[in-house]
C-alpha positions as CSV (number, residue, x, y, z in Angstrom):
1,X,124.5,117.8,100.1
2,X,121.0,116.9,100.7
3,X,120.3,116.0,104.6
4,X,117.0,113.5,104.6
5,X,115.1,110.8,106.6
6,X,114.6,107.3,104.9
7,X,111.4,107.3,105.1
8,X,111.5,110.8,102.6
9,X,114.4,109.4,100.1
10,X,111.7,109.2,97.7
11,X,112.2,112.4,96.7
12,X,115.6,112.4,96.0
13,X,116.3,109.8,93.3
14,X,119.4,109.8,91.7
15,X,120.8,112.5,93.8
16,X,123.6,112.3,96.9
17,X,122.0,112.3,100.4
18,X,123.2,112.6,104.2
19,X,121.5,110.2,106.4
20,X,122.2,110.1,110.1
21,X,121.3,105.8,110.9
22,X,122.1,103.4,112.9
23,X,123.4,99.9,111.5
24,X,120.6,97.5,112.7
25,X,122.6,94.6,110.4
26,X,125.2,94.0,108.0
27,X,126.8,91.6,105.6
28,X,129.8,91.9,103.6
29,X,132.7,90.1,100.5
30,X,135.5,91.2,99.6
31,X,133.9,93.2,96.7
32,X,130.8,94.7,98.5
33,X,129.7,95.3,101.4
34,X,125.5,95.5,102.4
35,X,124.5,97.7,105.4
36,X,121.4,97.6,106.8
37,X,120.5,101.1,107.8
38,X,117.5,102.3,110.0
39,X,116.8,105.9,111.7
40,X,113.7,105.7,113.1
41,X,111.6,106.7,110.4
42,X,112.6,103.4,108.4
43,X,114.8,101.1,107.1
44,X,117.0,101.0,104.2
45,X,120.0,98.9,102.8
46,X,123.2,100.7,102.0
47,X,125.6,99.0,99.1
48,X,128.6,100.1,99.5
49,X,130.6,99.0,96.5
50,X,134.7,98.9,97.1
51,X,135.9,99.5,93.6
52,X,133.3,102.8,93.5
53,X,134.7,104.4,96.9
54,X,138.1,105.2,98.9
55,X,139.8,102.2,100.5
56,X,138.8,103.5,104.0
57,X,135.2,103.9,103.1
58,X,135.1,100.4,102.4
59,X,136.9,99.2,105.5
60,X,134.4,101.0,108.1
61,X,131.6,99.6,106.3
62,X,133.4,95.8,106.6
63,X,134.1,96.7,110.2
64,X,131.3,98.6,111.8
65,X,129.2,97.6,114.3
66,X,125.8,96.7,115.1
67,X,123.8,99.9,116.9
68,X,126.8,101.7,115.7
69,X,125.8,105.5,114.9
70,X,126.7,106.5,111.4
71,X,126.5,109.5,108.8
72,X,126.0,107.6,105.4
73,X,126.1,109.9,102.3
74,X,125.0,108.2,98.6
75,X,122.9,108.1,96.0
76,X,119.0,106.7,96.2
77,X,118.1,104.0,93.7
78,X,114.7,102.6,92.6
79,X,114.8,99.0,93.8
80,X,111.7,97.2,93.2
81,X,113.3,94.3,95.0
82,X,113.4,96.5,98.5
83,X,110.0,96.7,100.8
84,X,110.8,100.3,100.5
85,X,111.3,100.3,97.3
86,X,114.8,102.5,96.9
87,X,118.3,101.5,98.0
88,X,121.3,103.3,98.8
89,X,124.4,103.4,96.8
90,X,126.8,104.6,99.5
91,X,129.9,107.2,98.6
92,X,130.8,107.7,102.4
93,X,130.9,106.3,106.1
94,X,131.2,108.7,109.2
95,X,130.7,106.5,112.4
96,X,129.7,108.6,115.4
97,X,129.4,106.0,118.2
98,X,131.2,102.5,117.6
99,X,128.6,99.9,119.7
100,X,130.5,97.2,121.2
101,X,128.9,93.7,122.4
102,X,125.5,94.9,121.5
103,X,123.4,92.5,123.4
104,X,120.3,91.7,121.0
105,X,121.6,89.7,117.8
106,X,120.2,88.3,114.8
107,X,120.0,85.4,116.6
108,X,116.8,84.2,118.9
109,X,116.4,85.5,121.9
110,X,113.9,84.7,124.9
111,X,111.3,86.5,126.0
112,X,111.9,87.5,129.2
113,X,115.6,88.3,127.5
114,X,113.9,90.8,125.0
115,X,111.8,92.1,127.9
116,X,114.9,92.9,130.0
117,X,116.0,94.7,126.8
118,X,113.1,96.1,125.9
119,X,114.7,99.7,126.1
120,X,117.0,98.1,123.0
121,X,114.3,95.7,121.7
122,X,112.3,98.4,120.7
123,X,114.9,99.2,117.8
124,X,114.5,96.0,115.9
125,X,111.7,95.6,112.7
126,X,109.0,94.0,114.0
127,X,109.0,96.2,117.0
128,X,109.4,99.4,115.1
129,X,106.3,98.1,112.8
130,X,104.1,97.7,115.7
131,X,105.1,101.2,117.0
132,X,104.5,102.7,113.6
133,X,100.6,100.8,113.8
134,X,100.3,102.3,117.4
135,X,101.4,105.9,116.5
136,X,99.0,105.7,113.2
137,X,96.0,104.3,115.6
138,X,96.8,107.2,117.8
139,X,96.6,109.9,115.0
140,X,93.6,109.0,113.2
141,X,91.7,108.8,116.5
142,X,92.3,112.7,117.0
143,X,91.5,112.5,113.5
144,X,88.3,111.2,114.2
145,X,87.0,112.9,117.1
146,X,88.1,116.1,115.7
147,X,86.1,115.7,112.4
148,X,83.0,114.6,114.4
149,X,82.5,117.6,116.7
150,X,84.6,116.2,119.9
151,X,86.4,118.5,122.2
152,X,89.6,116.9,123.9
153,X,89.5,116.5,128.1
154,X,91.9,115.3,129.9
155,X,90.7,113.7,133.5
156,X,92.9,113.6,136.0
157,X,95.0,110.4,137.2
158,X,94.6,111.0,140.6
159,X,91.3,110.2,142.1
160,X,89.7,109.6,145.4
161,X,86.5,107.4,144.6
162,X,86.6,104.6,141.8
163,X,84.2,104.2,138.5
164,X,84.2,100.2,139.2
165,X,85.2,99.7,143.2
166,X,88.4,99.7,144.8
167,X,89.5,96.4,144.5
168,X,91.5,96.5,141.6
169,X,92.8,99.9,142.5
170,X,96.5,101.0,143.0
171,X,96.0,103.3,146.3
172,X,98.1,105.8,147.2
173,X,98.4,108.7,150.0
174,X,97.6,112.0,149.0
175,X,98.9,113.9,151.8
176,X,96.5,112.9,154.4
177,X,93.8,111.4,152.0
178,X,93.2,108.7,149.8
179,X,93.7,108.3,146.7
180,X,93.9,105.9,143.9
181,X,95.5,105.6,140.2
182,X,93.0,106.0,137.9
183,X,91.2,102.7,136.1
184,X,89.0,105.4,134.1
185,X,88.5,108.9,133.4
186,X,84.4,108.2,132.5
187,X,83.4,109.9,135.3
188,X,85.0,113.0,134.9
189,X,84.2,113.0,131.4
190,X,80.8,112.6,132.1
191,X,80.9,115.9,133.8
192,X,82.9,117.4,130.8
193,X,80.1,116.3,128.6
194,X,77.7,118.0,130.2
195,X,79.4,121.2,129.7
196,X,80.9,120.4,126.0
197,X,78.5,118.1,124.4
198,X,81.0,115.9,123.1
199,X,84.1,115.2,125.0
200,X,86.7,112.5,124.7
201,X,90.1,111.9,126.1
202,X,93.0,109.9,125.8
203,X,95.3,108.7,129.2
204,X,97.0,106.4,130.9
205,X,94.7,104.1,133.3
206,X,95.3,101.4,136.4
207,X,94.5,98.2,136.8
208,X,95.8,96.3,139.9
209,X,94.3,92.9,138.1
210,X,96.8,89.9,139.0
211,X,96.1,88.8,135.7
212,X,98.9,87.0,133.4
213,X,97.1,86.5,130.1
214,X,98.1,87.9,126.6
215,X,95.2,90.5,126.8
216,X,96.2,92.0,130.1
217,X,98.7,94.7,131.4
218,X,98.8,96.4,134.5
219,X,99.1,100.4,133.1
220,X,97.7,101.0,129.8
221,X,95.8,103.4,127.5
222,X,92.3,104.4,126.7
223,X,90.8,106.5,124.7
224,X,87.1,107.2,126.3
225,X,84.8,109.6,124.5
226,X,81.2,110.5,126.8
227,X,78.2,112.1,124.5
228,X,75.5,114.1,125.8
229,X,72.0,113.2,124.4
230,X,73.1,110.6,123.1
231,X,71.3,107.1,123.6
232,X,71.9,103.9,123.7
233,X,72.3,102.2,119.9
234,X,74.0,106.4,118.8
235,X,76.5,104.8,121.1
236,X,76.9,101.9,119.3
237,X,76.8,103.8,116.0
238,X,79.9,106.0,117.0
239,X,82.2,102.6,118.4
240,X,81.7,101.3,115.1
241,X,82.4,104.1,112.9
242,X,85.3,105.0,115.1
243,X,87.0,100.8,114.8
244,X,86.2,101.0,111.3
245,X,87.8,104.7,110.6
246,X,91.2,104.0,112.6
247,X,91.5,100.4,111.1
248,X,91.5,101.8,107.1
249,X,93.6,104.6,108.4
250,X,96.2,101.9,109.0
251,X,95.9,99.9,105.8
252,X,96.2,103.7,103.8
253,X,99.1,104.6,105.9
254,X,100.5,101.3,107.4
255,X,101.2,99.3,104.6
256,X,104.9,98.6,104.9
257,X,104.6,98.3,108.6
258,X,101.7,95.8,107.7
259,X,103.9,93.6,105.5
260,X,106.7,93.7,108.0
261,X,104.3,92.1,110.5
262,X,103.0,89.4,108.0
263,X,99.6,90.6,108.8
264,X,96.6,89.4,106.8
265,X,95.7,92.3,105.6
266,X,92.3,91.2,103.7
267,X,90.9,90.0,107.1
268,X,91.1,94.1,107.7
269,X,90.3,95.3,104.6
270,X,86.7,93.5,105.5
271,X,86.2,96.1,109.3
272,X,83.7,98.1,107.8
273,X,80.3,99.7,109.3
274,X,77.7,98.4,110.5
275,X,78.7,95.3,113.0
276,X,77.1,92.1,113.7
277,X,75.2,92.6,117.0
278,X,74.4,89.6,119.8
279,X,72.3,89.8,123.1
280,X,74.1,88.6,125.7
281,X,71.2,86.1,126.1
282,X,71.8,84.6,123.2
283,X,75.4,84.1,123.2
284,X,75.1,82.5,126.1
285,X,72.6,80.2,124.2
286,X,75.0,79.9,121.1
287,X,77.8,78.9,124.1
288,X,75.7,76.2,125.1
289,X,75.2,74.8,121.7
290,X,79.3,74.9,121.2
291,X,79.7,72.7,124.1
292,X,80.1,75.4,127.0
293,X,78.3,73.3,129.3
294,X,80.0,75.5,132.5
295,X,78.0,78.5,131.3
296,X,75.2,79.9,132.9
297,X,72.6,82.8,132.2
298,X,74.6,85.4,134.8
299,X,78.1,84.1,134.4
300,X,81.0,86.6,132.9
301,X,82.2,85.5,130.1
302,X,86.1,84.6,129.5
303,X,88.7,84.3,126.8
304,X,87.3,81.0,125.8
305,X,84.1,82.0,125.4
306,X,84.3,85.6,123.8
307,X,86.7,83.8,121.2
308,X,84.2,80.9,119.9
309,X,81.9,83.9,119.6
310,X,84.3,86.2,117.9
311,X,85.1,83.2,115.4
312,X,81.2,83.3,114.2
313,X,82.0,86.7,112.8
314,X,84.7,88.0,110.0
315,X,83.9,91.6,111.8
316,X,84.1,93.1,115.7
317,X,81.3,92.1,117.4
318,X,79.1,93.6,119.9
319,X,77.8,91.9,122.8
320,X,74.3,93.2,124.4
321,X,72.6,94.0,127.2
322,X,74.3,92.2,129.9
323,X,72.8,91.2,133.5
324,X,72.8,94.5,136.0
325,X,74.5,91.8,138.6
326,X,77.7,91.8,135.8
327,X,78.1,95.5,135.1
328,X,79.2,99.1,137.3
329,X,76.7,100.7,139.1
330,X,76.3,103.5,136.4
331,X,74.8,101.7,133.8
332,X,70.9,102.3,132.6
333,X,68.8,99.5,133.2
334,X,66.9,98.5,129.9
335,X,63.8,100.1,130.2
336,X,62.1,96.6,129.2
337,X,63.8,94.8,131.5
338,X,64.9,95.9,134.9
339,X,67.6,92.4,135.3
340,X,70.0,93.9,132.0
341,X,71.7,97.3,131.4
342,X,71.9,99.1,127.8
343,X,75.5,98.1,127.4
344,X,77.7,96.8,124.8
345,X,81.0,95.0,124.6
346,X,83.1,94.9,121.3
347,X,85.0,91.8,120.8
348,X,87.7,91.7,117.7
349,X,87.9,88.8,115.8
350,X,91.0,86.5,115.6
351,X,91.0,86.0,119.4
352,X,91.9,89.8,120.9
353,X,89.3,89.7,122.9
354,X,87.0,92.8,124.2
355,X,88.6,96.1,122.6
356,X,85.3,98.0,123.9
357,X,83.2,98.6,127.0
358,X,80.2,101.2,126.5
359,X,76.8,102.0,127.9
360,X,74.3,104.4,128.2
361,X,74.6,106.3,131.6
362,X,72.2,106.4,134.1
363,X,70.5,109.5,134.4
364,X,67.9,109.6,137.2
365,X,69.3,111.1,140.1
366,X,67.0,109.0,142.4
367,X,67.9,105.9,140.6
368,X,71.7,106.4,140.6
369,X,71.3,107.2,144.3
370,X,70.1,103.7,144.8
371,X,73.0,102.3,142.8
372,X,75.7,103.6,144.7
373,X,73.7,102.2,147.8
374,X,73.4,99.1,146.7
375,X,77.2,99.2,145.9
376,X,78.3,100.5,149.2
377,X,80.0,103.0,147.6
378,X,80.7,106.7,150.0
379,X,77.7,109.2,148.9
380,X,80.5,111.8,149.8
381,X,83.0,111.0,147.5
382,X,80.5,110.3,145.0
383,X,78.7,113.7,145.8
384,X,79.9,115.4,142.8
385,X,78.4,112.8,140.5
386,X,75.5,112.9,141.7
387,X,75.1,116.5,141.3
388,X,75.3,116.2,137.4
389,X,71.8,114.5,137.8
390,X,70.4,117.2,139.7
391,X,71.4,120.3,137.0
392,X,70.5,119.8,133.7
393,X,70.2,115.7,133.6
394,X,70.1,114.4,129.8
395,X,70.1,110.6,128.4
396,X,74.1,110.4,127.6
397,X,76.6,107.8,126.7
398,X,80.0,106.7,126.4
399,X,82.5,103.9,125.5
400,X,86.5,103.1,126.5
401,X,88.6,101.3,123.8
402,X,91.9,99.8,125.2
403,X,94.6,101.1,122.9
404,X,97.1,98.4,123.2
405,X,94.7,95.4,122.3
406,X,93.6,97.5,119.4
407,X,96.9,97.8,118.4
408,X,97.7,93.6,119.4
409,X,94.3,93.2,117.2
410,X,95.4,94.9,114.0
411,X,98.8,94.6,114.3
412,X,98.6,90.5,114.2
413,X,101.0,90.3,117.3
414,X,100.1,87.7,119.9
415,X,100.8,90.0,123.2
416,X,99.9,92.7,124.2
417,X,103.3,93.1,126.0
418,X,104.5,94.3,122.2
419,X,101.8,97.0,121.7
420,X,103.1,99.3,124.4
421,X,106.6,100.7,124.4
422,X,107.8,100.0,128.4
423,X,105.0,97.5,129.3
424,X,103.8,96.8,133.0
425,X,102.9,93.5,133.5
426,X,102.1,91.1,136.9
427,X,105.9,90.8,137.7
428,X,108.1,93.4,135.4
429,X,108.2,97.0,136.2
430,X,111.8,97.2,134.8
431,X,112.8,98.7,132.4
């Protein structure tokens, strides 16, 4: 007997397997009986024929549960009508756990329901597909780094002085200091790159935002590579290779997940190098021709607005050089103009918002000096960054992409509450 995974019954057609599943759904007549299998590395349907198999064989497949465990043995068939493309002909049923009342049914559900169940909710198709996307994302960005010359670093999650201020900080006691959950590991990366010459990491981060919007959660992931000698539009070069590499890594390797999602896939097919590029001046002009008569030359932009300018493009877009007054203190000023900083956000299309934040870092040791003065910030805690502009200072760079609305983004899903497995949002911390 051949023990497999659904996902690797293609290589055993026409031969008798052993497949440890769960029954996500079934259906059954008097002469047949259809199981819906799945066991985590996909889903297949089980026929289970009563004339071809043993009386009792037929009766646990009629009467089995859903969520129940099972050991299904049969034989794969091509099946050009399956999304997977085989089917099982079942000889034998073995359940190991009978579920009883399981709570989620084919039936519609709320979403506060499914998020109280997310531990469960997590099992169903959609929610395996965006999983799938996530884990692919998440491979072909080692991928990535690793063919390009990057060394992975992991910054720590407990700091005591903040990239971007304390106010949106989760603080914390760290024996008789300070300390605060981590918004970003840039800093520390910065120091890595100084000593590695191409550094990126991959981490949980913090946000203590009181934000309720589809694009926000309160913990999620970032992937934040820092470049020594690296400049300004180099910067920009590497963010769009990088989106362009991990999105046809998903449409190679994603396709079933893809189609389970309903995704458009030919709106992804087109997230290729090079991408459009706007100033921040003039998309705040282009606003004010749409109709955006609240915006002004200094204002942030919002959801509104970084969708009608995402809607100009079938590509990720980058906005440009945004006012010093907008951005961290770290930023380089444009050398042309001392009210903007060489910085770029990357807005996906379709309304996802910014999936990118990235700059060129300031390097003068005098200059950054200033910034943190003007920002208030504590020289002390800060003394250590400082320091990397007084050994060896070079021009270098670096960008943060938010994982889960890259994943929201190319997955098609509306939330981003979908694109993390146990998300964190305003008013949930359970489960």
């Amino acid at each position: 007997m051949i023990k497999t995974t659904i996902s690797e019954v293609y290589k055993h057609v026409e031969k008798e397997v052993k497949i440890g599943a769960w029954i996500a759904n079934k259906r059954s007549s008097g002469k047949i009986a259809f199981l819906q299998l799945r066991d985590g590395s996909g889903f297949i349907q089980g026929v289970v024929v009563k004339a071809d198999v043993a009386e009792e064989v037929f009766q646990t497949a009629k009467t089995v549960t859903q969520e129940s465990s099972v050991y299904v043995t049969g034989v794969v068939q091509k099946d050009e009508r399956s999304p997977l493309g085989f089917e099982l002909l079942v000889t034998g049923v073995e359940v190991l756990h009978n579920a009883v009342d399981y709570p989620i049914t084919p039936k519609e559900h709320g979403t506060e329901f499914l998020m109280d169940n997310r531990h469960l909710w997590l099992r169903s198709r959609r929610q395996h597909a965006v999983m799938k996307v996530r884990n692919e994302i998440i491979r072909a960005t080692y991928e990535f780094f690793n063919e390009n010359g990057f060394s992975k670093v992991d910054p720590p999650i407990l700091t005591g002085s903040a990239p971007e201020g304390t106010s949106e900080l989760f603080a914390t006691k760290y024996f008789d200091e300070d300390a605060y959950l981590s918004q970003s590991g840039q800093l520390y990366m910065e120091a890595a790159a100084m000593a590695l010459g191409k550094v990126f990491s991959f981490g949980p981060t913090f946000r203590a935002e009181k934000s309720k919007t589809r694009r926000h959660l309160i913990e999620f992931w970032m992937i934040e590579p820092e470049m020594a000698f690296t400049e300004f539009d180099e910067n920009l070069e590497v963010q769009e290779q990088y989106v362009a590499y991990i999105v046809q890594a998903v449409l190679k390797n994603c396709q079933l997940e893809l189609k389970t999602l309903g995704r458009d896939t030919e709106k992804l097919e087109k997230i290729t190098a090079p991408f459009p590029r706007i100033t921040y001046d003039d998309a705040i002009k282009f606003l004010q021709e749409k109709g955006f008569d609240d915006i002004e030359w200094g204002d942030d932009f919002g959801a509104p607005h970084e969708t009608a300018i995402a809607e100009s493009y079938d590509k990720p877009v980058f906005i440009t050089h945004y006012p010093t007054s907008l951005k961290p203190f770290y930023m380089q000023p444009d050398p042309n103009r001392d009210d903007v900083v060489l910085c770029a956000d990357l807005i996906a299309p379709e309304g996802y918002g910014e999936i990118i934040g990235g700059s060129e870092r300031i390097h003068d040791f005098e200059l950054l000096k200033q910034r943190l003065e003007e920002h208030n910030l504590e020289m002390d805690a800060y003394k250590w960054y400082l320091e990397l502009r007084q050994y060896g200072s070079v021009p270098h760079s670096g960008f943060g992409l938010g994982l889960e609305r890259t994943v929201a983004w190319i997955s098609g899903v509306e939330h981003v509450r979908e694109s993390i497995p146990f998300p964190r949002l305003l008013n949930r911390l359970y489960p």
